[in-house]
Backbone as CSV, one residue per row, in Angstrom:
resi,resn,N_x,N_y,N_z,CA_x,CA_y,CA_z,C_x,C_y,C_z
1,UNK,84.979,101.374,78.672,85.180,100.774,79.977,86.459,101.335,80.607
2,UNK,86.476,101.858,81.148,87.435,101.868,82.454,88.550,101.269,82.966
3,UNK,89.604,101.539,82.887,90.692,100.372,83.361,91.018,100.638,84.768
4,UNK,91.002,99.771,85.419,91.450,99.776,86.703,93.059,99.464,87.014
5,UNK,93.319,99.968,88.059,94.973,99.343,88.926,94.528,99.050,89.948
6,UNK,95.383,97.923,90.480,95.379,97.631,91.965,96.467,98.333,92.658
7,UNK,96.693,99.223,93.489,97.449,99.411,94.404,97.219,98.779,95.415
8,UNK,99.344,97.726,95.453,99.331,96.941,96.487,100.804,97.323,97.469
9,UNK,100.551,96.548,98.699,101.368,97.020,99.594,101.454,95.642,100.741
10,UNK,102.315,95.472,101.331,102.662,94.895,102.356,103.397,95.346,103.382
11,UNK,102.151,94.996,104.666,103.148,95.382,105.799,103.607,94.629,107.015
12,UNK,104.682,94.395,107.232,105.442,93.278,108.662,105.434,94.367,109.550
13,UNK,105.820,93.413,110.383,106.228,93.707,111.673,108.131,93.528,111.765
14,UNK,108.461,94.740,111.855,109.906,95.184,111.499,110.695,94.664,112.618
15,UNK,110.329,93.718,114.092,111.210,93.124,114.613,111.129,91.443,114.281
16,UNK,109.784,91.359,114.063,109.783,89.355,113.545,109.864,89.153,111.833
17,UNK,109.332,90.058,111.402,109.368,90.147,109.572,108.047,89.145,109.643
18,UNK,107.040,88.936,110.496,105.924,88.224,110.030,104.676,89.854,109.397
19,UNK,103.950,89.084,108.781,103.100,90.230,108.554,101.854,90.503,109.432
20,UNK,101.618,91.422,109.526,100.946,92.458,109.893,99.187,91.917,109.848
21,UNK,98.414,91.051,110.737,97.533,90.671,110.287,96.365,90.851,111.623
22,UNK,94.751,90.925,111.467,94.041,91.158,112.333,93.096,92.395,111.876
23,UNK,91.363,92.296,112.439,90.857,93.075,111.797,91.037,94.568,112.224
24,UNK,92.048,94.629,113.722,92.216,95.930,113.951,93.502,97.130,113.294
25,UNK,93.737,96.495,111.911,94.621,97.214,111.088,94.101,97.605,109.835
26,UNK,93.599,98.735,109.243,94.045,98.917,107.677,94.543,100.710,107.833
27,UNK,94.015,100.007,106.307,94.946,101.741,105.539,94.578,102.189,104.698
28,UNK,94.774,103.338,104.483,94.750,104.872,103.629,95.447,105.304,102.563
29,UNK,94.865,105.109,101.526,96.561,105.806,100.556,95.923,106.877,99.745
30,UNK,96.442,107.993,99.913,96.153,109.625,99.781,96.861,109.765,98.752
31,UNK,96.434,110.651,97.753,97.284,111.736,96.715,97.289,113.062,97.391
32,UNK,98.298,113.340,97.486,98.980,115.195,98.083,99.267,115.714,96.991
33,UNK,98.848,117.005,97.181,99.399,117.561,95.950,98.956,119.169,96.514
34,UNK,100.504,119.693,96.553,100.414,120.763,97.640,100.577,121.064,99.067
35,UNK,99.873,121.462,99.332,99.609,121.229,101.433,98.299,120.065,101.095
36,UNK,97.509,119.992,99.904,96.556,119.240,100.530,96.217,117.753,100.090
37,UNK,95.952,116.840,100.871,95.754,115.071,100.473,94.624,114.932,100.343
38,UNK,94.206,113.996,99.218,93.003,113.351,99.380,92.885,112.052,99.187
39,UNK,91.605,110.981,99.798,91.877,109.507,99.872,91.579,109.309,99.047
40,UNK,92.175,108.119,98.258,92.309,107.283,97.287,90.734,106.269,97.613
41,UNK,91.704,105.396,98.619,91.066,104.672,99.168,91.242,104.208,100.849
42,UNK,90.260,102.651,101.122,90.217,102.985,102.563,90.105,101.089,102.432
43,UNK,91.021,100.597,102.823,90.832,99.523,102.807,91.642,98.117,104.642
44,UNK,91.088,97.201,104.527,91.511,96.406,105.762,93.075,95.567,105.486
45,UNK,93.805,95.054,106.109,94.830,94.387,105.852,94.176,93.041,105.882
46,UNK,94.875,92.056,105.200,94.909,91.013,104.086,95.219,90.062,105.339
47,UNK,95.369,88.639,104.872,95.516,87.569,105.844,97.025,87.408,105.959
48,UNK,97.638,87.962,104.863,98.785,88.221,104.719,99.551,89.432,105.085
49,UNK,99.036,90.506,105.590,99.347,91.899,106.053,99.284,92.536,104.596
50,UNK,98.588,91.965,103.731,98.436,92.901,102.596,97.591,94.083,102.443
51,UNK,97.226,94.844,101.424,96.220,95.638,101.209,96.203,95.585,99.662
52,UNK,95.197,96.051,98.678,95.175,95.801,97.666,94.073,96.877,97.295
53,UNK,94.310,97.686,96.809,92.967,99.137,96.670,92.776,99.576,95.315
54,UNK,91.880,99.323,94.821,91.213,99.661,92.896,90.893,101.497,93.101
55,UNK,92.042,101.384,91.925,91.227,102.771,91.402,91.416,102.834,89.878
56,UNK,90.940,104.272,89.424,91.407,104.381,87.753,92.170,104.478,87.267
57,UNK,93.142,103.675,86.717,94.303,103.473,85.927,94.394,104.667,85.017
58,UNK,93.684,104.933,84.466,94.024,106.473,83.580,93.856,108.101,84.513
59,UNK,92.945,107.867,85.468,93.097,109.126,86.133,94.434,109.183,86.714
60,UNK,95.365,108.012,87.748,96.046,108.416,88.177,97.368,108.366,87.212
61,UNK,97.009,107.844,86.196,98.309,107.830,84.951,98.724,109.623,84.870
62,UNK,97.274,110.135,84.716,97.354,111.149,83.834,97.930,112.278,85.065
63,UNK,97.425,112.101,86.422,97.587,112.917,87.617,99.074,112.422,87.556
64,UNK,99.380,111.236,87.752,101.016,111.252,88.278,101.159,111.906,89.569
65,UNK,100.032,111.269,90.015,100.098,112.310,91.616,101.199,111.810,92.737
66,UNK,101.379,112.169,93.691,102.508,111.973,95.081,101.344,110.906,95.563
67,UNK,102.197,109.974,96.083,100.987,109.387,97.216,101.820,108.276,98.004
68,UNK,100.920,108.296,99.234,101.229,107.511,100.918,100.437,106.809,101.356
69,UNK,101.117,106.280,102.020,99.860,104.941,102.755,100.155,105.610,104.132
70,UNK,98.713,104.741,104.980,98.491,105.410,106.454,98.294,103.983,106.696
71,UNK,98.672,103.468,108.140,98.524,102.282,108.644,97.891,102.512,109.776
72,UNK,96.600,102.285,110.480,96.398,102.290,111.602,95.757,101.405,112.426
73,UNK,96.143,101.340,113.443,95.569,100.803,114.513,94.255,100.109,115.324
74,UNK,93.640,100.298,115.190,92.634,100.550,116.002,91.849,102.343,114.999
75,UNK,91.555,102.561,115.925,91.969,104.649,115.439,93.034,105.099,115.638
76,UNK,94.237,104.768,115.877,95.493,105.373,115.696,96.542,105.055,114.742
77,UNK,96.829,106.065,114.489,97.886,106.123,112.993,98.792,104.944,113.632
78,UNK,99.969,104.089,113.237,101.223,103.847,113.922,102.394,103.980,112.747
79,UNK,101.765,104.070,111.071,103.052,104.296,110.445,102.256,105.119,109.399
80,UNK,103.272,105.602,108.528,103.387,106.725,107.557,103.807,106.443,106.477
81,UNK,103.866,106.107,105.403,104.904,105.590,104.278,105.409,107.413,103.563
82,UNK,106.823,106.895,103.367,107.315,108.274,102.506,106.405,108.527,101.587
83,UNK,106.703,109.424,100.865,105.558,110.018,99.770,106.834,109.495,98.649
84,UNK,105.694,108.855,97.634,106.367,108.341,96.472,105.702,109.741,95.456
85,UNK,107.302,110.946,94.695,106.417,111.469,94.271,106.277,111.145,92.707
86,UNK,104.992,111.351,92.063,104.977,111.518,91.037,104.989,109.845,90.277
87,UNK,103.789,108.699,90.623,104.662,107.618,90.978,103.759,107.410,89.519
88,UNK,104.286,106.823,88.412,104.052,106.211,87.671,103.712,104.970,87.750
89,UNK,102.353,104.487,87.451,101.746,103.481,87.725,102.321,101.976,86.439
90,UNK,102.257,102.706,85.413,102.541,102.036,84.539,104.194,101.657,84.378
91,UNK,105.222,102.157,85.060,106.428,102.381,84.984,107.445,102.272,83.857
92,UNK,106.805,102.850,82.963,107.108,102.583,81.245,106.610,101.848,80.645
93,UNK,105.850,101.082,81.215,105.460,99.546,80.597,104.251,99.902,79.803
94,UNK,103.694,98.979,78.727,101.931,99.530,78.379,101.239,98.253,78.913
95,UNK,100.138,98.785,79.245,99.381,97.694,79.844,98.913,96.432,78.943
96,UNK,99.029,95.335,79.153,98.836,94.397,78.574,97.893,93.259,79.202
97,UNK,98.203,93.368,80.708,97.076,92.386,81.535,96.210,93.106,81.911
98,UNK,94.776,92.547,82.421,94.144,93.635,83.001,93.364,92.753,84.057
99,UNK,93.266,92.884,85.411,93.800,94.998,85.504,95.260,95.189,85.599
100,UNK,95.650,96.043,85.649,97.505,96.508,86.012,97.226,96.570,87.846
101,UNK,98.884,96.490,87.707,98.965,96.323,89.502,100.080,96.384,89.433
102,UNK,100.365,97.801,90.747,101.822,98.148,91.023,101.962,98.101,92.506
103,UNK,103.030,97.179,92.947,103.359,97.100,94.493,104.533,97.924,94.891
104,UNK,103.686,98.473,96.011,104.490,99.656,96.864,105.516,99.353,97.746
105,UNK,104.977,98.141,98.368,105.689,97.244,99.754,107.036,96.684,99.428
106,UNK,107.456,95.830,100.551,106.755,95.844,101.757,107.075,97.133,102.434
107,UNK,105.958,97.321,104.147,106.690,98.207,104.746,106.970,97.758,106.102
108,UNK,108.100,97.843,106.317,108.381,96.996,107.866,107.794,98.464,109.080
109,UNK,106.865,98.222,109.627,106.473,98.489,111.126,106.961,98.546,112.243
């Protein structure tokens, strides 16, 4: 079986600090590697301005890939997250709950 991670994230609104909520927002979080990205996943923001996106806990262990979140709009981008590179999911730790879950957030907007 397969172990999964949740990649999680939160995003406000960087002049009230409330979060980020409504069905005309989600996001993107890409592995780069090189000039070129590919999506992870593709998910909506949370009631909370969250996001929360499953993938394979051992593929991206083993990739240790760079990766970003995309926030958009409607169809328009409005934020970018730095590129975390090389992000260790597990962060030394061994997994013990399952699934594992590493938060990126928040990101103020």
């Amino acid at each position: 079986m397969e172990q999964e991670i949740i990649i999680q994230a939160t995003f406000v609104d960087k002049n009230t600090g409330k979060p980020l909520v409504g069905p005309t927002f989600w996001v993107e979080v890409f592995h780069k590697t090189g000039f070129q990205s590919s999506l992870i996943n593709t998910e909506e923001l949370g009631e909370e301005g969250q996001v929360a996106i499953v993938s394979n806990l051992e593929t991206l262990q083993r990739l240790r890939p760079n990766i970003y979140f995309v926030l958009h709009r409607n169809d328009q981008v409005i934020f970018k997250s730095k590129l975390f590179k090389k992000a260790d999911f597990l962060q030394g730790k061994r997994v013990s709950i399952y699934p594992f879950t590493r938060d990126f957030g928040p990101f103020e907007v």
